[in-house]
VOGU-793291 format. One line per 2 residues: number of its first residue (from 1); their letters; for each residue x, y, z of C-alpha. Coordinates in steps of 0.001 Angstrom, whole numbers, plus 500000, padded with zeros to 6 digits. Example, Ala and Ser with C-alpha at 12.3 -4.5 7.8 and 13.67 -1.06 7.14 Angstrom:
BEGIN
1 = AS = 512300:495500:507800 | 513670:498940:507140
//
This chain:
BEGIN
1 = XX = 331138:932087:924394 | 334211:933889:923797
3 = XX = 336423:933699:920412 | 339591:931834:920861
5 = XX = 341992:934587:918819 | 344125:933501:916795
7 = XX = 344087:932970:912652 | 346410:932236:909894
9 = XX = 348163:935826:908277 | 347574:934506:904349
11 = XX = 343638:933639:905686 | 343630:937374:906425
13 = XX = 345232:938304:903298 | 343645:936157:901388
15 = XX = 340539:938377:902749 | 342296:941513:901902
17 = XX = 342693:940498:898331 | 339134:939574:898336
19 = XX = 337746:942765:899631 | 340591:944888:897378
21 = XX = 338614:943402:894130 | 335151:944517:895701
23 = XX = 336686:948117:895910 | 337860:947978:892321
25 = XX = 334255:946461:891648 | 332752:949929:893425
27 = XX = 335462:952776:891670 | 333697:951150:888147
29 = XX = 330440:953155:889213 | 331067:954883:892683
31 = XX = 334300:957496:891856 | 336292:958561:895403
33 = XX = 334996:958365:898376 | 337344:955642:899414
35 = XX = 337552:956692:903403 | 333441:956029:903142
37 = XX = 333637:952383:901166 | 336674:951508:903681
39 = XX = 333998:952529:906503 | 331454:950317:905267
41 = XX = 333384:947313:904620 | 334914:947799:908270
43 = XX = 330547:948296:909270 | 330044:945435:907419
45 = XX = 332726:942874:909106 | 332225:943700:912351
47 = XX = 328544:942538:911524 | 327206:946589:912785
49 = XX = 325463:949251:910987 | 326378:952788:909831
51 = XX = 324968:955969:909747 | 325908:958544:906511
53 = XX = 325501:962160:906844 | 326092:964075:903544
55 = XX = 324434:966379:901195 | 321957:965574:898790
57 = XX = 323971:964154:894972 | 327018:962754:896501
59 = XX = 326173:959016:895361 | 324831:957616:898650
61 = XX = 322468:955263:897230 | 324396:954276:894680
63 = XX = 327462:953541:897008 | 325123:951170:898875
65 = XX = 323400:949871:895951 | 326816:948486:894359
67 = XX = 327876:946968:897625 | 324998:945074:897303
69 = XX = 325375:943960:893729 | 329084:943064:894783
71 = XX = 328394:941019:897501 | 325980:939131:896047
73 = XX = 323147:940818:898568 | 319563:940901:898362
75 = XX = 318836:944981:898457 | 315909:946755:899770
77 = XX = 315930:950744:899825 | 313297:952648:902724
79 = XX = 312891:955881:901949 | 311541:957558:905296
81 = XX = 309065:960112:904934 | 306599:961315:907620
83 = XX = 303786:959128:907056 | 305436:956165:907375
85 = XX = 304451:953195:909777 | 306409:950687:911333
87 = XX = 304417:948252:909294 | 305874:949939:906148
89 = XX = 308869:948669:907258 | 308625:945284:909017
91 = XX = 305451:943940:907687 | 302003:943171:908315
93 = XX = 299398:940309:909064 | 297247:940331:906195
95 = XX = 293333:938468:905437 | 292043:936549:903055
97 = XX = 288709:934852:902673 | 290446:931573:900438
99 = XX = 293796:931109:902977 | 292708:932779:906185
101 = XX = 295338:935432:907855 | 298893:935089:906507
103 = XX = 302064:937462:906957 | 303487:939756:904198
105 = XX = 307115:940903:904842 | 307698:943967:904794
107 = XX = 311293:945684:902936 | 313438:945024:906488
109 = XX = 313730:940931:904953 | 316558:941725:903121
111 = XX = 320777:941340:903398 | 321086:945082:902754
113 = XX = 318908:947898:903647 | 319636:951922:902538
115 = XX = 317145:953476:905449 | 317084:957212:903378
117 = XX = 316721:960058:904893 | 315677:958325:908143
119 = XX = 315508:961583:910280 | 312310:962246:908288
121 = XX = 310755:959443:910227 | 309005:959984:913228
123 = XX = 310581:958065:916182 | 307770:955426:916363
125 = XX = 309223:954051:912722 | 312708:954634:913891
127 = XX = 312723:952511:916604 | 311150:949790:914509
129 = XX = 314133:949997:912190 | 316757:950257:915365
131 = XX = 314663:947423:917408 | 315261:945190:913876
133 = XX = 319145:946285:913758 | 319689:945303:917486
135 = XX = 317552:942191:917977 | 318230:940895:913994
137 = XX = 314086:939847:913876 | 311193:941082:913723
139 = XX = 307524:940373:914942 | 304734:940681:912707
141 = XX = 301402:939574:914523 | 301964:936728:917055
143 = XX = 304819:935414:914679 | 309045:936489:915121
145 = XX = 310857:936032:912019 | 314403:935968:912279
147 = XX = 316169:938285:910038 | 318764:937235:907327
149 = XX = 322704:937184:907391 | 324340:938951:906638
151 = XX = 322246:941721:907831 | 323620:945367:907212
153 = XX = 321654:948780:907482 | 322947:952081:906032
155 = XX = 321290:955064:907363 | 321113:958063:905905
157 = XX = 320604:961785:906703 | 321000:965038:905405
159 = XX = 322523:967853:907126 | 320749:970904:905214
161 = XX = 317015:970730:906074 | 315579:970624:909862
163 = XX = 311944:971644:908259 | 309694:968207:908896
165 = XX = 312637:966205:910513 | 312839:964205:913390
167 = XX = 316482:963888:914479 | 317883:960483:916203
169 = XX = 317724:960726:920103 | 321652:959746:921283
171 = XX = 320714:956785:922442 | 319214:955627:919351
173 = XX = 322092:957147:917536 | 324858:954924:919547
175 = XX = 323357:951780:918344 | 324991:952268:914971
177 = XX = 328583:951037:914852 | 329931:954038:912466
179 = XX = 328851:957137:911681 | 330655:958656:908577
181 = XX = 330669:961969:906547 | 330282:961540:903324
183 = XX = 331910:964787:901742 | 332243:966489:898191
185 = XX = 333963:965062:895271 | 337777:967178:894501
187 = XX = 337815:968491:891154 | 339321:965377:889213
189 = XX = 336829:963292:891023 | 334034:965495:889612
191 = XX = 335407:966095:886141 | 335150:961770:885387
193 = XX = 331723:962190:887462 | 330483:963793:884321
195 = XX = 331202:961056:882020 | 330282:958107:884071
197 = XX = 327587:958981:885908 | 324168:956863:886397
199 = XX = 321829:959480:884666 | 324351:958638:881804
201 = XX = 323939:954721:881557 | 321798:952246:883397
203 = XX = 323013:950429:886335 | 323599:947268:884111
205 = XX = 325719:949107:881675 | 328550:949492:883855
207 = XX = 329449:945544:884282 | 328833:945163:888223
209 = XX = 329922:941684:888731 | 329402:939978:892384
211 = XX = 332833:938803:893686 | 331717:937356:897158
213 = XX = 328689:936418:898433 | 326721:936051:901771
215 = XX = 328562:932939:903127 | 331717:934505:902733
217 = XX = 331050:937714:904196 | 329104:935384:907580
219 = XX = 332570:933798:907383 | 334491:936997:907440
221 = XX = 332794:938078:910491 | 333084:935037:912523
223 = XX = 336971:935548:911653 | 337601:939506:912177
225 = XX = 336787:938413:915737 | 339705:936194:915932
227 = XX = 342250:938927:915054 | 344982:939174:917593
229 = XX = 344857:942421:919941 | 347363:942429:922849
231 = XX = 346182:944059:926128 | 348144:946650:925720
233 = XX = 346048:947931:923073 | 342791:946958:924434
235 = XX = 343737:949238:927248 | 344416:951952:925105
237 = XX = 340684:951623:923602 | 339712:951789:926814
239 = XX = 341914:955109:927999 | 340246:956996:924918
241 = XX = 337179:956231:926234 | 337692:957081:929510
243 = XX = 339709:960167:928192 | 335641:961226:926780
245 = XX = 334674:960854:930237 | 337417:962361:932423
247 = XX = 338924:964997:930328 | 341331:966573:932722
249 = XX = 343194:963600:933676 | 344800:963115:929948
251 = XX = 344617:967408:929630 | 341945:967353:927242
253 = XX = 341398:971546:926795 | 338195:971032:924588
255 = XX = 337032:968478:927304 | 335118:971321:928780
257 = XX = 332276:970840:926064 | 331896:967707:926418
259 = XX = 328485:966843:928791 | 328664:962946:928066
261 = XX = 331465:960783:927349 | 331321:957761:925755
263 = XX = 329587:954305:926899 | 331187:951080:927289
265 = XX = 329734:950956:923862 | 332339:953182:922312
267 = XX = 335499:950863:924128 | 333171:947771:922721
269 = XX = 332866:949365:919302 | 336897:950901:919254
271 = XX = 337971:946957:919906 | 336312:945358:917173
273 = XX = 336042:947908:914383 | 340253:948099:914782
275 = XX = 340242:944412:914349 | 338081:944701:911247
277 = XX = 340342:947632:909796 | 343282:945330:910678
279 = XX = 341556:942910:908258 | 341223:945274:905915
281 = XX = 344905:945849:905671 | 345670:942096:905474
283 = XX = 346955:942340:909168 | 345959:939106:911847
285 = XX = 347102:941783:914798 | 345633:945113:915674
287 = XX = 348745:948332:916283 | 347453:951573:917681
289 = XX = 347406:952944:913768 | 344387:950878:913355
291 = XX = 342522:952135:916396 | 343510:955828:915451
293 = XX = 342233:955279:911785 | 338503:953981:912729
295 = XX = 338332:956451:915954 | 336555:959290:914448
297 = XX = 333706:957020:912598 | 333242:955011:916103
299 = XX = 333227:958024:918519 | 331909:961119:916650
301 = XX = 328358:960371:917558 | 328922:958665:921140
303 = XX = 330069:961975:922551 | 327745:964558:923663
305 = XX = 327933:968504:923854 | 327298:970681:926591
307 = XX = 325642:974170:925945 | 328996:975782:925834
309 = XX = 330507:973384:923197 | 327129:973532:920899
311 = XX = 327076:977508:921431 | 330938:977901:920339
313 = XX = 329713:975236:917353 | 332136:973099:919026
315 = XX = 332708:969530:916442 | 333310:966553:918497
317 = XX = 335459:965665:915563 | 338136:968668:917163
319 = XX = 337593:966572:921008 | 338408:963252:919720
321 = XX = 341622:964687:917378 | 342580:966157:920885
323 = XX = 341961:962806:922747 | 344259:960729:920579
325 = XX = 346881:963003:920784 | 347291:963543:924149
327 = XX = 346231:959534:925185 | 349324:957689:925658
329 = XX = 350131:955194:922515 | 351368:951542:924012
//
């Protein structure tokens, strides 16, 4: 049923205040990367998943281990390697002489799940992890277990090696909400790196204390869907998508490498992630600043290259920058 729209501004700030202290709560452990722990909380609310690309070092784990401890989540880290099975991750049906066959869970029964490396996997154990993330249970044996909320996968994958990899098909790609770049420290951020950094200290020692917890967040989600977008702005979601699809029409120049636009998926995705990020500045209405901010996360991995654009090493990063700039803002 749809979401009557509508809620109370100091509700939403009273959010904002809530998720500012589990920012403050991550910057104790986690230093920069703020456009990554903004992307996750906006992943988070909109009750999606996101995929990280980044090198090796950059605090990945940790970022997503902290979130955890913040929320008050139960975490579970898979790290994909190529002889996983899908019952590594979901579970399996399990004998004994004394009880008779009973289930063991697998790591997937958790609130929070870091899915490392998972283009080490081959696609058999990704699309146990994907079927999980889109249907929210999973069936061991002849029983379905319904997964727990909140219920929030971080992938992650590393853009060096190709040697024993299996990358993401598209399609299987699109299914996660975000997909963000997780990039180098600057200088400053690397200097304090050296003194507070987990080879350092243990996780305890650096006072991680949970400032909201599973109920809240459920609650938070039921609510970002209640933040006000006019029509004029849901049309403009759906003009950058369509802008992906018919280049020429909005005079999209780099719309020439572009084989695939984006899905319904990426208008979907546009509408509610600008609602969460609307949230996350204490805002009960959605302007076109909030769809620009969260465009690049939603559409970088929805639009696909032809052989010209991956020849030239065209980014779809340079499309969508075009796309926004040349789509009419209401």
């Amino acid at each position: 049923m749809p979401v009557a729209e509508g809620i109370d501004e100091r509700v939403v700030e009273g959010y904002m205040r809530k998720l500012e202290e589990v920012k403050r709560e991550i910057s104790k452990i986690v230093v920069g990367q703020k456009d990554v722990v903004n992307g996750l909380l906006v992943g988070l609310l909109c009750n999606g998943h996101v995929l990280i690309e980044g090198v090796p070092g950059i605090a990945k784990t940790l970022l997503i281990r902290t979130l955890s401890r913040v929320t008050g989540c139960k975490f579970k880290r898979i790290q994909f390697t190529v002889d996983l099975l899908p019952t590594d991750i979901t579970g399996i049906t399990a004998y004994h002489k004394d009880k008779g066959f009973y289930v063991v869970k697998g790591p997937i029964f958790a609130n929070f799940i870091l899915a490392d490396e998972i283009n080490r996997a081959p696609p058999k154990v990704q699309s146990a992890l994907l079927e999980a993330m889109g249907e929210r249970q999973v069936t061991i044996g002849k029983e379905t277990f319904k997964l727990e909320d909140p219920f929030f996968v971080m992938a992650t994958q590393n853009p060096i090696e190709t040697a024993g990899t299996y990358p993401l098909p598209e399609a299987q790609i699109d299914r996660f909400l975000l997909k963000l770049f997780m990039g180098y420290p600057d200088v400053h951020e690397e200097q304090r790196i050296l003194s507070q950094n987990i080879n350092l200290y243990k996780f305890e020692d650096f006072g991680i204390k949970s400032v909201i917890y599973p109920n809240e967040i459920v609650k938070m989600q039921e609510d970002v869907k209640k933040i006000y977008m006019s029509k004029k702005i849901e049309q403009y979601c759906v003009n950058i998508t369509d802008a992906t699809r018919n280049p020429k029409k909005y005079k999209i120049k780099t719309g020439r490498y572009v084989e695939w636009g984006g899905s319904p998926r990426m208008s979907i995705c546009l509408f509610i992630a600008s609602k969460a990020n609307a949230l996350l500045h204490g805002k009960n209405f959605v302007i076109p600043d909030f769809v620009k901010e969260i465009a690049h996360s939603v559409m970088r991995h929805r639009i696909i290259l032809n052989y010209e654009g991956l020849a030239e090493g065209i980014k779809t990063d340079d499309i969508i920058k075009e796309v926004l700039a040349k789509v009419p803002v209401p």
